[in-house]
C-alpha positions in Angstrom: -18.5 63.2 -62.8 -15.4 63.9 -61.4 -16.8 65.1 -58.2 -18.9 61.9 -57.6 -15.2 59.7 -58.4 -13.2 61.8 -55.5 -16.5 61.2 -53.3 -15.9 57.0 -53.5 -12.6 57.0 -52.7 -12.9 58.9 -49.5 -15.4 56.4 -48.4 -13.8 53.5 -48.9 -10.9 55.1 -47.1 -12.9 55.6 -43.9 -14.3 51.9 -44.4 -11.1 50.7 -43.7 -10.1 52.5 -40.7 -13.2 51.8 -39.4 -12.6 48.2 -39.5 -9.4 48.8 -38.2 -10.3 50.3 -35.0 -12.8 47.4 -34.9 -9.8 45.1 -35.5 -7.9 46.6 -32.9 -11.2 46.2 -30.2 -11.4 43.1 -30.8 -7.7 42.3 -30.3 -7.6 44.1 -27.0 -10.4 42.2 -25.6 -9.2 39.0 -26.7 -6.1 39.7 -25.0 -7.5 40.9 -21.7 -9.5 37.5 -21.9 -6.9 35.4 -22.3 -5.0 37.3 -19.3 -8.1 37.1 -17.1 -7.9 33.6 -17.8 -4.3 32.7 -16.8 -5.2 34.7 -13.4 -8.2 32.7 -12.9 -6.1 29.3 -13.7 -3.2 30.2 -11.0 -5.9 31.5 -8.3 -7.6 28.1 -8.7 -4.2 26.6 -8.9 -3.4 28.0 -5.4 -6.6 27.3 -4.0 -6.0 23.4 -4.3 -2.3 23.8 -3.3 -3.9 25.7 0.0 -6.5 22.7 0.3 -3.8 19.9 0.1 -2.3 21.3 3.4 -5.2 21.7 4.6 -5.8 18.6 4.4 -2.0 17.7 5.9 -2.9 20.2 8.6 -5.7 18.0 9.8 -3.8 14.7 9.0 -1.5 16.1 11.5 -4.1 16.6 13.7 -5.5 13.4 14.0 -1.7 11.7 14.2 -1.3 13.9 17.7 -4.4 13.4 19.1 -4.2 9.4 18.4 -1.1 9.7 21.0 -2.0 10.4 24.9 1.5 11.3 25.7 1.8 13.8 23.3 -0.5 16.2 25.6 2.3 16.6 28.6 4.3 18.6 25.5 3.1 22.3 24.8 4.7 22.2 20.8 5.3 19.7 18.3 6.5 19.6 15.0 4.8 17.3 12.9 5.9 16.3 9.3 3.0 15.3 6.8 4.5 14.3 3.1 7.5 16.0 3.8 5.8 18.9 4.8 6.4 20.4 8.4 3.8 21.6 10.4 3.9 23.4 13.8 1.0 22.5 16.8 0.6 23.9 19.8 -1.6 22.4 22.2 -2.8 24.3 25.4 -5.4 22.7 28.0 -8.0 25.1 28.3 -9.6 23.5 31.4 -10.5 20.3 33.1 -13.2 18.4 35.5 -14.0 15.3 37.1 -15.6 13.1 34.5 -18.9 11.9 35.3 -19.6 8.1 36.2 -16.8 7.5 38.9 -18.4 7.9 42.4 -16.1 9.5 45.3 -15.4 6.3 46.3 -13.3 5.5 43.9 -10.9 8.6 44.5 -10.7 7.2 48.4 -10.2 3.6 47.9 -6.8 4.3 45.9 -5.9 7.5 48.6 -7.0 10.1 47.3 -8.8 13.5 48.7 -12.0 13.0 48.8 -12.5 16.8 48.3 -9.7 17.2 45.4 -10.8 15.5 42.6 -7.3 16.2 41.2 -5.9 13.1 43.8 -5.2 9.6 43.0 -6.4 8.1 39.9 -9.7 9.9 39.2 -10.0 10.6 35.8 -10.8 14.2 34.6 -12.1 15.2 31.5 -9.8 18.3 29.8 -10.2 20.5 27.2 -7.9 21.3 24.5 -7.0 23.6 22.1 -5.0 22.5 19.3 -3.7 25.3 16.7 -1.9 23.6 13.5 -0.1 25.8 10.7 1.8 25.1 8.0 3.6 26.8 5.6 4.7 25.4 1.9 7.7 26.4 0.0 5.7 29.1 -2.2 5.4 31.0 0.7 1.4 29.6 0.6 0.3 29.1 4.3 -3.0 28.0 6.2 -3.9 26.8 9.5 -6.8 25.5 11.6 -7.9 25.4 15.4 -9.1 22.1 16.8 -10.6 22.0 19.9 -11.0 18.2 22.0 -12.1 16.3 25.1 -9.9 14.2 26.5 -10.0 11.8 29.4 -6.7 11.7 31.4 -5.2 10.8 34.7 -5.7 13.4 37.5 -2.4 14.2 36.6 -3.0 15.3 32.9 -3.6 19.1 32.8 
């Protein structure tokens, strides 16, 4: 009998470590769970702070391109909620626009053969480039690109 008695108490001794090591598997996975979840909670944190200037980005967009004049100046700083973002603005290329006759170039003096002369408007192309970057170092930008009519003058 006293061989079954020493028997018992070694199992019950390997009962409890193996719920220990289960105790200790669980704990780990809770804890990689809980840090998975504080990285997903500042990547979608960032992603929102990354959308908000985007949207500033394209706020600032639509201020320069509401302003004509603004297109005879290569780079502008434009500040959106306190937050500063840099355009540049290059004129890709330009033409005569359609629905003004040659006549109209030659009754003001202009060439008719340049339709650059007088007050022929010409339709140009732009590319607008907009970045911005935040004071966490977080940064996006867009490229806009636009038809405007201008003065022969414009690009």
């Amino acid at each position: 009998m006293k061989h079954n008695f020493f028997r018992q108490q070694k199992q019950k001794g390997s009962v409890l470590i193996i719920s220990l090591m289960f105790l200790i598997g669980l704990s780990l996975i809770a804890v990689a769970s809980i840090k998975t979840g504080n990285l997903n909670l500042k990547i979608i944190s960032n992603e929102g702070k990354r959308e908000d200037l985007r949207f500033e980005i394209q706020q600032a967009i639509e201020q320069m391109i509401s302003v004509q004049e603004d297109f005879v100046i290569a780079t502008q700083d434009i500040t959106i909620n306190g937050q500063l973002i840099k355009m540049t603005k290059q004129c890709m290329f330009s033409f005569r626009a359609s629905g003004y006759g040659a006549n109209f170039a030659a009754t003001v003096g202009g060439d008719l053969d340049d339709p650059m002369q007088g007050l022929t408007p010409i339709d140009t192309i732009w590319r607008i480039t907009a970045t911005a970057k935040d004071s966490s170092n977080l940064s996006a930008g867009a490229i806009q690109g636009i038809k405007v009519r201008m003065l022969a003058s414009g690009c």
